[in-house]
C-alpha positions as CSV (number, residue, x, y, z in Angstrom):
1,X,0.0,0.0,0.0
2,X,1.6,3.1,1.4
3,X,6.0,3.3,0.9
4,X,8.0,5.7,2.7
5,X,9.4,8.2,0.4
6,X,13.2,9.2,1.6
7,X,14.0,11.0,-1.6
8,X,12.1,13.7,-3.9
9,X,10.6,11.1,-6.7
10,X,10.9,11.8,-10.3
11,X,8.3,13.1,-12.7
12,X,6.7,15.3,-10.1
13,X,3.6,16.8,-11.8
14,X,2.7,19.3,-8.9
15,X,3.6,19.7,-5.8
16,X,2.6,22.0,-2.5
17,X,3.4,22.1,1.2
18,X,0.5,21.5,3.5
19,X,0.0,21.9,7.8
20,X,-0.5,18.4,8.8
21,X,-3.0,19.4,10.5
22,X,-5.6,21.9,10.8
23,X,-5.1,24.6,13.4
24,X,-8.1,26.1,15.3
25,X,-8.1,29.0,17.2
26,X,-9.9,28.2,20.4
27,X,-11.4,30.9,23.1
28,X,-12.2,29.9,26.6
29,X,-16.0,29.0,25.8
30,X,-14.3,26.6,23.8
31,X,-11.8,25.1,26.8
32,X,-15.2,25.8,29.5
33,X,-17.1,24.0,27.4
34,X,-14.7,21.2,26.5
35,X,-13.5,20.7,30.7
36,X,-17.2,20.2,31.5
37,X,-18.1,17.7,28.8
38,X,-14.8,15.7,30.1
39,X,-15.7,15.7,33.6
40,X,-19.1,14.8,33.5
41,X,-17.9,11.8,30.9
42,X,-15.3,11.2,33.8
43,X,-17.9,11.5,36.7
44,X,-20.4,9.1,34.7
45,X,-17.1,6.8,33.8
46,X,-16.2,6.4,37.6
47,X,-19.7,6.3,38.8
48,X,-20.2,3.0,36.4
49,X,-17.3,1.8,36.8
50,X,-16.0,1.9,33.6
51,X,-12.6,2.2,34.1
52,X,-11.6,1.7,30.3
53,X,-14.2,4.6,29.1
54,X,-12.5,6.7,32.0
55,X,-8.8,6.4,30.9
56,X,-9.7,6.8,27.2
57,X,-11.3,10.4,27.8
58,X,-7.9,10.7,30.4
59,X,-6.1,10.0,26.9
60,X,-8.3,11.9,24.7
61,X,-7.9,15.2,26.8
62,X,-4.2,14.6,27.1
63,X,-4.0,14.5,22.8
64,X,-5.8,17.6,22.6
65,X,-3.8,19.3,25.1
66,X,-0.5,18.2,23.3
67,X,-2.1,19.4,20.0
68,X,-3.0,22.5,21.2
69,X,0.5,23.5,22.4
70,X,3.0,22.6,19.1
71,X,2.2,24.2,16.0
72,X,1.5,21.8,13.1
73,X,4.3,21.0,10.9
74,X,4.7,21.6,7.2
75,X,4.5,17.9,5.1
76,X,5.0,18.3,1.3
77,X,2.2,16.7,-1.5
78,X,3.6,15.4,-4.5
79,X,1.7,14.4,-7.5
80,X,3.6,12.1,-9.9
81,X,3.7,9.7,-13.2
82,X,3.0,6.8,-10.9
83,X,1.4,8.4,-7.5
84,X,0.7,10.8,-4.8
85,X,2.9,11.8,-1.9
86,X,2.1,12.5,1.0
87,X,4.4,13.7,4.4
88,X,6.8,11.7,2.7
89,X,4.3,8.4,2.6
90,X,3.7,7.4,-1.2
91,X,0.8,5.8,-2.5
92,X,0.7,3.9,-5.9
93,X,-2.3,5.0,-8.1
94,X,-3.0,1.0,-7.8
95,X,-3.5,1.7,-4.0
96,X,-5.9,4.5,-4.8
97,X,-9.1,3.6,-6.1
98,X,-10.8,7.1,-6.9
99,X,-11.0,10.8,-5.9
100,X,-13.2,13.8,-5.0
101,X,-13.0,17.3,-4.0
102,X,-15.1,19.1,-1.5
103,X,-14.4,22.6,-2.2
104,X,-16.1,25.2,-0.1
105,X,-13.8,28.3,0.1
106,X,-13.3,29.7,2.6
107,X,-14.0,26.8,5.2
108,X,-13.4,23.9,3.1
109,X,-11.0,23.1,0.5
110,X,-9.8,19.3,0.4
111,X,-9.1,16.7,-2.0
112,X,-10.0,12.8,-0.8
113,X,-8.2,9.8,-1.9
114,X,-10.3,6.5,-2.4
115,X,-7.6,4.1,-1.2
116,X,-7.9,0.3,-1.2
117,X,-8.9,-1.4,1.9
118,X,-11.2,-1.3,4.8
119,X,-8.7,0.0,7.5
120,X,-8.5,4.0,6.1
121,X,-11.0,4.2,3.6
122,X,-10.1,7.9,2.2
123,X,-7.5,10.2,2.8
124,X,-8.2,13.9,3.0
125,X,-5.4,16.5,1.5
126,X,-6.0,19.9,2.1
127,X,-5.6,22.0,-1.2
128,X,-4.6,24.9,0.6
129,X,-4.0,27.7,-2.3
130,X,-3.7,25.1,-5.1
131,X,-6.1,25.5,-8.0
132,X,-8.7,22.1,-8.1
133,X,-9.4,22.2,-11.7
134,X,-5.7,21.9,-11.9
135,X,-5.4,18.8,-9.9
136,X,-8.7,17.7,-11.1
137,X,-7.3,17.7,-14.4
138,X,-3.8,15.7,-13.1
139,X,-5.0,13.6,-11.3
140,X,-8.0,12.5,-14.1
141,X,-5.7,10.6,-16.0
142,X,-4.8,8.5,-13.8
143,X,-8.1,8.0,-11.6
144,X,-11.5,8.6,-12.1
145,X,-13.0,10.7,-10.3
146,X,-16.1,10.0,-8.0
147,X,-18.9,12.7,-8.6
148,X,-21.2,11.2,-6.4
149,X,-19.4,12.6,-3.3
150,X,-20.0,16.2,-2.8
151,X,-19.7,16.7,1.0
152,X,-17.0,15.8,3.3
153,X,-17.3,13.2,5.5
154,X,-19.1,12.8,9.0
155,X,-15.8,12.6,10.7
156,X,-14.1,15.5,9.0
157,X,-17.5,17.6,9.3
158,X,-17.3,17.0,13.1
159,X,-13.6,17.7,13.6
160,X,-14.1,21.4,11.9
161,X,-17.5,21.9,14.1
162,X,-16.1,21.3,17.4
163,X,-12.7,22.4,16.3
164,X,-10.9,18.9,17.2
C-alpha cells in the first residue's frame, strides 16, 4: 500500500506544502465547554465503573492538550507519473481507487483519496492555495473521479464543528 518516500521522486507533476494538521483558534468557551463535557464523561465513567471509558477520555484530553501546544508542521504533496505523496508516505495510483473534492472556500477546500482497503477508507489533502481544476485535471488521468461525493465526510465535518 503506502511506501516511505526518503528521496524527492521523479516526474513530479505538482507539488505543495501542507499543515498536517488543521489549526483552530480556540477561546475559553471553547476550553469551558470542552473541561465540563470531560468531567461529567469522567464523573459518569467512575460512577459506572467503567474504568476503560475513564482512561480513554484521560487519553483523549491529554492528545488535545498536546495538539493545542506545538504548532503543526509543514508535510509536502507530491503528484507524480505513478502516485501521490504525501508527508513523505507514497501511494501507488493501484493503491488509490478514486478521488473527490469538497471545495467550499473559505472553510473547506480538500481533495480525498479512495484508497484500497477497509482500515482507512479515504484520505483527506487539504488543497490549501492550489487550483482544483488543476489537480482535477492531473490527477484525471490517472483515476477517475467520484462525482457522487459532494460533501466531506461525517468525521471531518465533526472535527471542523467542534474544532478537534
Amino acid at each position: 500500500m503506502a511506501e516511505n518516500s526518503e528521496e524527492t521522486l521523479e516526474g513530479v507533476i505538482l507539488q505543495w506544502e501542507v499543515d498536517e494538521s488543521k489549526r483552530y483558534h480556540r477561546g475559553r468557551f471553547w476550553y469551558a465547554g470542552m473541561i465540563l463535557v470531560g468531567l461529567a464523561l469522567l464523573i459518569y465513567a467512575v460512577a459506572s465503573a467503567n474504568f476503560l471509558f475513564a482512561l480513554l477520555i484521560l487519553m483523549f484530553a491529554l492528545v488535545i492538550y498536546i495538539t493545542a501546544l506545538r504548532a503543526p508542521t509543514k508535510v509536502a504533496v507530491e503528484v507524480t507519473d505513478d502516485g501521490i505523496t504525501v508527508g513523505g508516505v507514497r501511494f501507488s495510483y493501484r493503491d488509490i481507487n478514486r478521488f473527490w473534492f469538497v471545495y467550499e472556500p473559505p472553510e473547506v477546500k480538500m481533495l480525498y483519496l479512495g484508497l484500497e482497503g477497509a482500515i482507512r477508507p479515504w484520505l483527506p489533502v487539504p488543497l490549501d492555495q492550489q487550483n482544483p481544476n488543476e489537480v482535477r485535471s492531473i490527477l484525471g488521468r490517472y483515476l477517475p473521479e467520484d462525482l457522487t461525493e459532494n460533501s466531506e465526510p461525517v468525521t471531518d465535518f465533526l472535527g471542523r464543528i467542534f474544532k478537534l
